[in-house]
N, C-alpha and C positions, 0 to 999 in steps of 0.2 A: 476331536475339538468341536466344541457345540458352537454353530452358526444361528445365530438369529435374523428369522426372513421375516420379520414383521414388516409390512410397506415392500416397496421394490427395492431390488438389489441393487443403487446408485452404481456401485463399484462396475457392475456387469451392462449398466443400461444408457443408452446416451442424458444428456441433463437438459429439460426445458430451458431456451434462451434466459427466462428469468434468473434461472437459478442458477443458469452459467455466471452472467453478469455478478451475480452474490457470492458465488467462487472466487471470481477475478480479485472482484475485491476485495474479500479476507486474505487474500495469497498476499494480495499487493500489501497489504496492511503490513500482515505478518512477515514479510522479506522487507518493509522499511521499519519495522519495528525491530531486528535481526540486525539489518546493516545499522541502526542506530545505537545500539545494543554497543556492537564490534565499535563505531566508536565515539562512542561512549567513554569506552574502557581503553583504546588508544590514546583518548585526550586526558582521559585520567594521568593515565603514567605519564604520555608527556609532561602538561603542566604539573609534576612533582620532581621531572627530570631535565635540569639545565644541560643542553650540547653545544658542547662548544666545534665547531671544525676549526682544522689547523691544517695550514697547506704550506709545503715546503720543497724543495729539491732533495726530494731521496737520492733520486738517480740523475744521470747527466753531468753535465760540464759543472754543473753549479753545485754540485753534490756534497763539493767540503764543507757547507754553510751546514748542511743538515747534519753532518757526519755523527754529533752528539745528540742526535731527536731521542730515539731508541732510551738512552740513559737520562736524559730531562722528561721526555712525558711517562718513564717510570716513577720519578721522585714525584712527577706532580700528582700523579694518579694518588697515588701513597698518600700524599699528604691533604687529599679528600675525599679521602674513602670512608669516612664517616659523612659524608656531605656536606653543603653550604648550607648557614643557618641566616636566614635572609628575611628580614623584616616578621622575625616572631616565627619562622616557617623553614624548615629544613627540605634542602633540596638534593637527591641524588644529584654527580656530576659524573657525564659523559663526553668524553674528549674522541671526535671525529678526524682521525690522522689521515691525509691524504699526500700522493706523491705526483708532483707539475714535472717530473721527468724534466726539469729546466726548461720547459715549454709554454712560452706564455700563452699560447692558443688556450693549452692542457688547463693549466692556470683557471684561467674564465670558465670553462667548462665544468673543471671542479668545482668551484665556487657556485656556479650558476646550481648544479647537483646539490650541493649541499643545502643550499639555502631555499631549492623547492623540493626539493625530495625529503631532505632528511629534518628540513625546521629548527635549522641550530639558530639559538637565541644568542650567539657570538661568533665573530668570523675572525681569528689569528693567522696571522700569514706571515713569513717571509716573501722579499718582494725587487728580489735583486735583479732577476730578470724583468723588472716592470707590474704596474701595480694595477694588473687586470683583476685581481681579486676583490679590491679595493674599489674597483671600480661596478664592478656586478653590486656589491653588497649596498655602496651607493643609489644603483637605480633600484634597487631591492628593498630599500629602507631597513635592511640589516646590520648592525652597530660591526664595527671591522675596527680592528686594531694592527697595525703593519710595521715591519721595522728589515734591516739589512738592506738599506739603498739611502744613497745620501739624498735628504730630504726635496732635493730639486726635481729629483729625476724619478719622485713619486706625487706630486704638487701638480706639475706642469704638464706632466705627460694626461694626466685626469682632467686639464684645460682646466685647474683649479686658481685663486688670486689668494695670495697669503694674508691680504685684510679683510678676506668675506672666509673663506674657508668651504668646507661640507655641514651639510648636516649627519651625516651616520660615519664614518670612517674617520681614520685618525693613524698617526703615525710617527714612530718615534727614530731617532737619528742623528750620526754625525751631516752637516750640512757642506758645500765645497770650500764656504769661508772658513770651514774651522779647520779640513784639513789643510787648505792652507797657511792659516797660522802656524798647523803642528810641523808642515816641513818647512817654513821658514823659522821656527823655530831650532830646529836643526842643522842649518844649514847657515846661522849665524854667526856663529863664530870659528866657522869651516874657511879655512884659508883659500880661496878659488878664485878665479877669474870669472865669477859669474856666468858663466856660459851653459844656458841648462837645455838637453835634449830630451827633446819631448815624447810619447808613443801611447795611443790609447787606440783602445778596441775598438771595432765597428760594430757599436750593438750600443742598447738604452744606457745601460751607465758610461759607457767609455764615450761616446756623443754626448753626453750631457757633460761629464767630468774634463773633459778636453774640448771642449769649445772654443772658440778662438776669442769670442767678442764677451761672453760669459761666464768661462770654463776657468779652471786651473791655470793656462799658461797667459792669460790674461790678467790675471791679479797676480803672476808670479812678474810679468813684466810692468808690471805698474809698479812695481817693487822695485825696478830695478833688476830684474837679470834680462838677458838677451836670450828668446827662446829659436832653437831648434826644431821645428815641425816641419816634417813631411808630408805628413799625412795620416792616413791611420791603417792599421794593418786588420784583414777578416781575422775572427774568432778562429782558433786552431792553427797558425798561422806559426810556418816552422823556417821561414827563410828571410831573416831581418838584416841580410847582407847591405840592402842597398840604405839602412837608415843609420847603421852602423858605418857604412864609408861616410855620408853625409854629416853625421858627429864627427868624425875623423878630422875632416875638411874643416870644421868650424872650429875645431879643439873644442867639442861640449868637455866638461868636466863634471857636471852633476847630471844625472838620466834621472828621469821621472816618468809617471803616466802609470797605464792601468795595465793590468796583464792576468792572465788564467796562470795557474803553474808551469805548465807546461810549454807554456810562450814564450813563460821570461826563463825558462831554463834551456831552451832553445837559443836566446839573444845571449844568453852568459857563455853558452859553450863558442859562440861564432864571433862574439866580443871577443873572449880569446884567441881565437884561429885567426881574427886579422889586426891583433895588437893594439885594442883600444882599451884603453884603463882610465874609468874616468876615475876621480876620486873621493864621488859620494854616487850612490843609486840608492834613491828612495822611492822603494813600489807600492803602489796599492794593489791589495785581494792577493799578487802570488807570494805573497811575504809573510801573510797572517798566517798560515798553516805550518806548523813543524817538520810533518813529515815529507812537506817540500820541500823545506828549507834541508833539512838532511841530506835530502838527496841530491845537493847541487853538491856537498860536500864540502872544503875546506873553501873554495871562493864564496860562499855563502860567508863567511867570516866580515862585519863591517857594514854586512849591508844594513839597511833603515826603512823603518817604515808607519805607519800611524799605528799606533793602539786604542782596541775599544774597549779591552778588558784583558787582566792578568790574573793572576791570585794574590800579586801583590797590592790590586786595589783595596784599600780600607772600607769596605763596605758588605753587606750581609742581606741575606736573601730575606724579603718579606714572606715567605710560601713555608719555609723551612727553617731559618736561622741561622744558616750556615753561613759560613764568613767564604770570602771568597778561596781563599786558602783551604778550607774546607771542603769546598766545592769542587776544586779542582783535583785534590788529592782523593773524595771520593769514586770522581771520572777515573783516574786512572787506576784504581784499584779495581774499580768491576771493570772496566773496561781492557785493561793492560795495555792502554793507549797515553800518548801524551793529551794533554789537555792543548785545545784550541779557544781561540777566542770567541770564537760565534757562542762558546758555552753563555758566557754570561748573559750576554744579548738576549740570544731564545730564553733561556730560562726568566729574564726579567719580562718577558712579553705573555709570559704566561700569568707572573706578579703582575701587571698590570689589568690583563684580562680579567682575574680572579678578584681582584680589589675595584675595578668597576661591577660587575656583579653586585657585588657586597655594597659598595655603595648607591648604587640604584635602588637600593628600598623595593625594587619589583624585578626581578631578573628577567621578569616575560613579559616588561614593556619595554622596546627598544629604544624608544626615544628618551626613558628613564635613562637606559642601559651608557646610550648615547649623553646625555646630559652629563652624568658622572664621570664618563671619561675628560668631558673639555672641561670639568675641573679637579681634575687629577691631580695631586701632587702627592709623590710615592715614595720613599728612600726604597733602594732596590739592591740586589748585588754588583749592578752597575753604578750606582749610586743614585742620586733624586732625578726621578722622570715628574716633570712641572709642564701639564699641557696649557698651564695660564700664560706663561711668563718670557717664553720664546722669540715673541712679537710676530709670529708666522702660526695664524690661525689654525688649529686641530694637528697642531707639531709641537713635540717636545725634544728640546735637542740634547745630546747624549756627551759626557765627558770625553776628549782622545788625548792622548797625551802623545811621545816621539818616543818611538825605541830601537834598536840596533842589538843585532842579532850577534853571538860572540858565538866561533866555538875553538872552546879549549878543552885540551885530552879526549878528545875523542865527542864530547859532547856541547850538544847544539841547545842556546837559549835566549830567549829575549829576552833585556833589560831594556826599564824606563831611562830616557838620559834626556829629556826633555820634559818639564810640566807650565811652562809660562801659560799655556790653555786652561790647564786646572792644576792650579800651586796645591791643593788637597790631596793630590796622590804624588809620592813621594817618588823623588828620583833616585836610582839605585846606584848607577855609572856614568861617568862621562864619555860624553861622545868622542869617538877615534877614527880619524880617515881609513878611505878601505887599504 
């Protein structure tokens, strides 16, 4: 190999101060011109790449809500895999799936991750356990969209005022007035002595849903019934002997309140062992799932509970087309699952996400991103989310009707038997004491 020793061998010789200094700085040049380079070409792909994160309860107590994620953010992936075509400009879409393990701490932390780590120009969440996500994206000035918590116990917990509102965050829902219209709907023309016993959880919804001066059994006795409250029982909570003798004592005839599956299939089996048979129980959260209800068995017959979605809703997915009927019969084909209701929900929160995008004319200015959602008005698989029209600033409230769980020959199913909330979804059965 021919060397050329014209001058000194730099390579072999130390470098006069001067020429050191004239090193430094073409290094330094050249390694900001390098990292510049890198990104460069990061900000390239980003801004031609919309992320969305989505945080939800994979795992933990809260888990049934997600139980359908896996088969909704396939369909949705699907049906934008050609991209978002957004103000003349097509944009790849990246959906950042994350799991809160039902931990609100987890919650905020993912959230906090995603929104400086990963620069998702949209934040979707489930927010049952509390609306820490919501709340990150807020001081973040990240546009958030939230849904699965009645609208109070996502508003107030964020120290928010339903006639000023947020600026970035937003959130769609049944609210506690509406379920209570839907089980005083049912409960109308149920022959009882009014006598309602009350139970909710000690955690963010079950405090907010069972309030005494704001909650459920406060507009249930301003109604007129005479409530039952003891108190409220911890989350996991397998010995509801002593609220059961205190229904006994009062004759409650109707139970109500909020419960995990596993809570209220605990209170059904010890309701029986000490002879209490009211003759309505209308639950929230341990009612919506099937394969809970299965499992209580033949006493599950009668029971009630609010609905947020069926396949018998008359309404059709914006993302896909699919009618609800559709939607649900697809779930249980890939899945060999029965169909739950949070199906609808989730999937509509990703129609909403995907249609604020598209309507912000710029996906990578948030405050567009954000502008488009507070005037949102969507028809969805749940039916029209209207973030105008609510009267509760950066909330849209969501259709519930009443239904009551039958099972005959062997199979377990819900039917609508109430709609006075929304006369538009059709009732299937009438209501029957347990």
């Amino acid at each position: 190999m021919t060397r050329h020793t014209q001058g000194p061998d730099v390579g072999s010789q130390p470098l006069p101060d001067q020429s050191k200094r004239g090193f430094m700085k073409v290094a330094a040049a050249a390694g900001a011109m390098a990292a510049l380079g890198r990104n460069s070409l990061a900000w390239a792909a980003n801004k031609d790449t919309i992320r969305i994160g989505y945080i939800s309860p994979k795992t933990g107590p809260f888990s049934p809500f997600a139980e359908a994620d896996d088969f909704i953010l396939a369909q949705v992936r699907k049906s934008l895999s050609d991209g978002l075509t957004i103000g003349g400009r097509t944009y790849a879409v990246e959906i950042l799936a994350r799991d809160d393990q039902s931990n609100p701490d987890r919650q905020s932390n993912l959230a906090a991750e995603l929104i400086n780590k990963d620069n998702v120009d949209l934040m979707l969440a489930q927010v049952a356990i509390g609306p820490n996500a919501s709340q990150q994206c807020e001081l973040n000035g990240v546009p958030c969209i939230s849904t699965v918590g009645p609208w109070q116990a996502w508003l107030f917990p964020l120290k928010g005022d339903p006639s000023k509102g947020f600026k970035n965050v937003f959130h769609f829902f049944w609210g506690l007035e509406d379920i209570v219209a839907v089980y005083q709907d049912i409960w109308k023309d149920v022959p009882t002595n009014k006598v309602v016993g009350s139970l909710f959880t000690n955690d963010v919804p079950g405090n907010s849903m069972g309030d005494a001066k704001m909650g459920m059994p406060a507009a249930f006795a301003a109604a007129g019934y005479k409530i039952v409250d003891i108190g409220r029982f911890p989350v996991g909570a397998d010995d509801f002997s002593t609220f059961i003798q205190a229904f006994k004592k009062e004759n409650v005839e109707i139970v109500t309140g909020l419960f995990n599956p596993p809570e209220w299939a605990s209170f059904v089996k010890q309701s029986a062992q000490m002879g209490f048979k009211p003759k309505v129980a209308t639950i929230a959260k341990a009612l919506l799932f099937p394969g809970a209800v299965e499992a209580l068995g033949p006493s599950a017959n009668g029971m009630s509970t609010e609905i947020w979605w069926t396949p018998a809703y008359p309404f059709k997915s914006s993302l896909t087309g699919l009618t609800a009927r559709q939607l649900a019969d697809s779930y249980e084909a890939a899945t060999k699952r029965t169909w739950t209701q949070p199906i609808g929900v989730v999937h509509a929160l990703f129609e909403a996400g995907i249609q604020a995008l598209k309507d912000s004319g710029n996906p990578k200015d948030p405050t567009k991103v954000a502008d488009a959602t507070r005037a949102m008005k969507l028809d969805t698989i749940i039916g029209r989310l209207d973030f105008t029209a609510s009267g509760i600033k950066n909330v849209s409230k969501i259709r519930i009707v009443g239904g009551q769980w039958r099972v005959e020959n062997g199979k377990t199913d819900i039917y609508i038997t109430n709609n006075a909330t929304a006369p538009e979804i059709p009732v299937q059965r009438k209501f029957e004491i347990l």
